[in-house]
C-alpha distance (Angstrom), angle and dihedral (degrees) to the residues before:
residue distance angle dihedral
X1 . . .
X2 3.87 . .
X3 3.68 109.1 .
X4 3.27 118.3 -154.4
X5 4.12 106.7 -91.2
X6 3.81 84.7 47.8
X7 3.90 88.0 62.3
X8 3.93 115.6 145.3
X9 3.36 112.4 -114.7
X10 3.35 147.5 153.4
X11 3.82 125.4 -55.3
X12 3.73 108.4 -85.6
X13 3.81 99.1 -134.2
X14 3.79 88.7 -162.0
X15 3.90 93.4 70.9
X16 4.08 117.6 87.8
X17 3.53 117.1 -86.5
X18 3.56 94.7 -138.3
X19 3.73 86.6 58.7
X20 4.03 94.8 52.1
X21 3.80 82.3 49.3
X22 3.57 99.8 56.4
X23 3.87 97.4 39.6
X24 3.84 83.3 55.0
X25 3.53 101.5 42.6
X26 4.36 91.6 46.2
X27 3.77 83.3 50.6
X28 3.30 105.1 45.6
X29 4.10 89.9 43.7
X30 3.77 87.6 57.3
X31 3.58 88.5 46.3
X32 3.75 93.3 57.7
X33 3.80 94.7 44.0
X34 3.33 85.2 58.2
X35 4.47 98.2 -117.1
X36 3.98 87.9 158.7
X37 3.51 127.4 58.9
X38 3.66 122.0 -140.3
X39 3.98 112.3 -71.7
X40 3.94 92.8 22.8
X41 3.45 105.9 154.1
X42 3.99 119.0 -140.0
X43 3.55 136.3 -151.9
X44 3.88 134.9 -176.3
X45 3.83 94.1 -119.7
X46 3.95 90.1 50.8
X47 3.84 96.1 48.1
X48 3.98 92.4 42.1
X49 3.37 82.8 50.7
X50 3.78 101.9 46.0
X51 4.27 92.8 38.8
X52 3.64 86.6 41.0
X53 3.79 98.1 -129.5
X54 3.71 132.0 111.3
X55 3.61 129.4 -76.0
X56 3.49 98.5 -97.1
X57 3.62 110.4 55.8
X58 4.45 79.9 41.8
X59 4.21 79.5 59.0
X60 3.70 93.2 48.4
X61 3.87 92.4 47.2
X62 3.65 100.9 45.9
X63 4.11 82.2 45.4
X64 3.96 95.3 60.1
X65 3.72 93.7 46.8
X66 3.51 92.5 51.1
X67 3.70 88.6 43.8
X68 3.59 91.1 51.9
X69 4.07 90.5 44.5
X70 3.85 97.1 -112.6
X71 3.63 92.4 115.5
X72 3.84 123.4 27.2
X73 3.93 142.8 -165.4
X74 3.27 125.5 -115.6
X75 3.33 97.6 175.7
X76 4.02 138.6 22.9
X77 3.85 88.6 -96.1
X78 4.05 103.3 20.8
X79 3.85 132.0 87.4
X80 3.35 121.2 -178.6
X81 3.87 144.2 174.2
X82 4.13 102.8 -93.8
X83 3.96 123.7 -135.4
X84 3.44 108.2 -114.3
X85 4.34 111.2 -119.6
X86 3.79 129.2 -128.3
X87 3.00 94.0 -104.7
X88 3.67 95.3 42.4
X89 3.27 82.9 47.1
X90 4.02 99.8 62.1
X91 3.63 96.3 42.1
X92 4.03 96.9 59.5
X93 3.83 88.1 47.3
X94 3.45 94.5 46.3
X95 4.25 90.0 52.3
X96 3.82 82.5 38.0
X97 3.79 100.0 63.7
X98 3.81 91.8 44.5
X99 4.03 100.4 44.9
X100 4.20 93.8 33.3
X101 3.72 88.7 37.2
X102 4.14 87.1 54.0
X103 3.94 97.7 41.8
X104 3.59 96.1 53.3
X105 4.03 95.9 48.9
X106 3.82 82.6 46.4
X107 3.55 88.1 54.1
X108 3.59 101.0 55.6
X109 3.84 97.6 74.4
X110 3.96 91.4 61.1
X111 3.48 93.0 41.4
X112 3.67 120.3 118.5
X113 3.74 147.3 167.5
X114 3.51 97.6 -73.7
X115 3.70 88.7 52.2
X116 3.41 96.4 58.6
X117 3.92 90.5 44.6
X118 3.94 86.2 53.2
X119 3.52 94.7 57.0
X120 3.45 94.9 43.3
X121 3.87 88.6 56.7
X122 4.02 90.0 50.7
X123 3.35 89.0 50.4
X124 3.32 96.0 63.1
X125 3.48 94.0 44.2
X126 3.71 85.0 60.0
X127 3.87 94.9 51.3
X128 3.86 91.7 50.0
X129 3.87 90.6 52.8
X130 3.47 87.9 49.4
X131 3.93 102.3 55.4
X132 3.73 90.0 49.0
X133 3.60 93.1 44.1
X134 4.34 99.1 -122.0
X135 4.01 98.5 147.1
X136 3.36 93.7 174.6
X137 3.64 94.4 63.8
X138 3.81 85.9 37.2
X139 4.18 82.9 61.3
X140 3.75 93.5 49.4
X141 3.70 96.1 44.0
X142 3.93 87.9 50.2
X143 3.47 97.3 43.7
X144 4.13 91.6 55.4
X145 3.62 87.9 42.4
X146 4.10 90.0 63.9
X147 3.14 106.2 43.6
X148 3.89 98.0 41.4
X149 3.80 74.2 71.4
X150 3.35 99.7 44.2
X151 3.62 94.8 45.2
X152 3.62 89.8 70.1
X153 3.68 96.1 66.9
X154 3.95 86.1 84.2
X155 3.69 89.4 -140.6
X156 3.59 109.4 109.4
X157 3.72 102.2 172.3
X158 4.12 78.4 69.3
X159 3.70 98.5 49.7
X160 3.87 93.3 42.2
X161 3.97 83.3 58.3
X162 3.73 87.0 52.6
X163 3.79 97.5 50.1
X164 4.11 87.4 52.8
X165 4.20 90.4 53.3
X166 3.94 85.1 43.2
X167 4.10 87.2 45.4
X168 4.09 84.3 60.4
X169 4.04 96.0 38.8
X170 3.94 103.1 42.2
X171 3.76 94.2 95.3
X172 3.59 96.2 45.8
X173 3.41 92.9 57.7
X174 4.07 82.7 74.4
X175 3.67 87.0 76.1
X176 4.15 97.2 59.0
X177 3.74 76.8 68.1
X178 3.57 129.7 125.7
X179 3.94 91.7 4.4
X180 4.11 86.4 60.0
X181 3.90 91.5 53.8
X182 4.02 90.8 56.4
X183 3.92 97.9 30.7
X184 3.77 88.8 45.3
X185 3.75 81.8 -164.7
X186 3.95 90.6 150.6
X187 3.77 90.3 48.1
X188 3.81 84.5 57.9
X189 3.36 93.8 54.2
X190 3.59 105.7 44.4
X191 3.57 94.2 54.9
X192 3.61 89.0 46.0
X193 4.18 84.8 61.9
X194 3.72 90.1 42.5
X195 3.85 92.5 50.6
X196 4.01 85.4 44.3
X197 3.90 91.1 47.7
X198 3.52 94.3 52.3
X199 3.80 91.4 54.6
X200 3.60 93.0 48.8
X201 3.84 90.5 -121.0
X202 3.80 107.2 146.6
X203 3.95 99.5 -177.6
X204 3.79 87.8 54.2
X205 3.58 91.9 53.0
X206 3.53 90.5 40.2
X207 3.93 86.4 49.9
X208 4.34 86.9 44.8
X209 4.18 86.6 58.0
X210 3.33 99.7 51.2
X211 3.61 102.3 40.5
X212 3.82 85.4 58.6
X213 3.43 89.2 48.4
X214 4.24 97.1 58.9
X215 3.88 94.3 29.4
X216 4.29 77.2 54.8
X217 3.99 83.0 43.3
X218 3.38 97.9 52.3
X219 4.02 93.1 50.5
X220 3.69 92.5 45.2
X221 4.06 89.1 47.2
X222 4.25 91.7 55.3
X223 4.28 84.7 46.7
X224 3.58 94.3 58.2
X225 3.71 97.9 46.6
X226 3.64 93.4 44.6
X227 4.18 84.2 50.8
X228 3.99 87.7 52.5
X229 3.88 89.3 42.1
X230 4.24 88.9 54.7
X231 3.85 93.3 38.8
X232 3.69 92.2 49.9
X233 4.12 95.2 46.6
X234 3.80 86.4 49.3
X235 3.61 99.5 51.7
């Protein structure tokens, strides 16, 4: 809950841009690495806290993304992280698969050895997390192990696009969580794009990407029904 000096308000114009920029970039990146789960509620004095900045430029940041519908109230004086809907749901997968699929077969060609070594090292950053059951560093790890990849598309436009669908998915990917740590389905697919990256064989990393992408849809489909099941028995 908001109290009432942590009221949103209106951007203060008088505080310095650079600051508004970095509270909003910090927040968003945590956002997209998925640091809240779904129904987090935020407050100035925790995110000034958290980004290390004052309360204002904390306001201002928690402001935009509401303004821009990343974060919503549910309440005069509460903001929290929003579940994502069905059919919210389907339509960032379905703009996933095409703009993730292209990115990482763009990516191959200015791939190199280091590349491969870098995702390697991620990866096992990711298994580590996983065996002593830290999903939020699992999130992080997974979220730099993308878009290294994507990143070497060269096309930015195209990976700005896919930091804005991961801005509205980040705290879903809570809910692949435990099942994920004893499927290991995203382990299987991440080395089958490092194996595919190694051989220089875009279409199979292309193929790696979006298989992570639907066995990640399918979890994230069974979480949001089972939400609406809960929500409906309690009501």
């Amino acid at each position: 809950m908001i109290n009432d000096d942590d009221q949103i308000e209106t951007a203060d114009s008088k505080t310095p841009t650079r600051l508004r920029d970095v509270a909003y970039e910090d927040l968003k990146e945590r956002l997209i690495r998925g640091a809240f789960p779904p129904g987090h509620k935020l407050t100035v004095r925790g995110v000034a806290e958290e980004l290390g900045l004052s309360s204002t430029p904390a306001r201002e940041a928690i402001n935009r993304l509401t303004q821009e519908g990343v974060l919503v109230f549910a309440g005069p004086k509460t903001v929290v992280v929003p579940s994502l809907t069905r059919e919210a749901l389907d339509e960032v997968t379905a703009m996933r698969l095409a703009l993730e699929g292209l990115a990482a077969f763009r990516g191959v060609a200015n791939a190199t050895e280091e590349t491969v070594t870098r995702l390697r090292s991620l990866q096992e950053s990711i298994n580590a997390a996983l065996d002593r059951r830290d999903y939020v560093a699992v999130l992080a790890s997974n979220r730099e192990f993308h878009f290294t990849l994507y990143e070497l598309s060269n096309m930015p436009t195209l990976v700005a696009t896919i930091e804005t669908l991961w801005l509205r998915t980040g705290a879903a990917f809570h809910d692949l969580y435990p099942e994920f740590a004893e499927s290991r389905f995203g382990v299987h697919n991440h080395l089958a794009v490092i194996e595919s990256l190694a051989l220089g064989d875009a279409e199979g990393v292309r193929a790696a990407i979006e298989s992570d992408i639907r066995d990640g849809y399918r979890r994230l489909r069974r979480a949001e029904a089972e939400r609406w099941q809960k929500e409906s028995s309690t009501s």
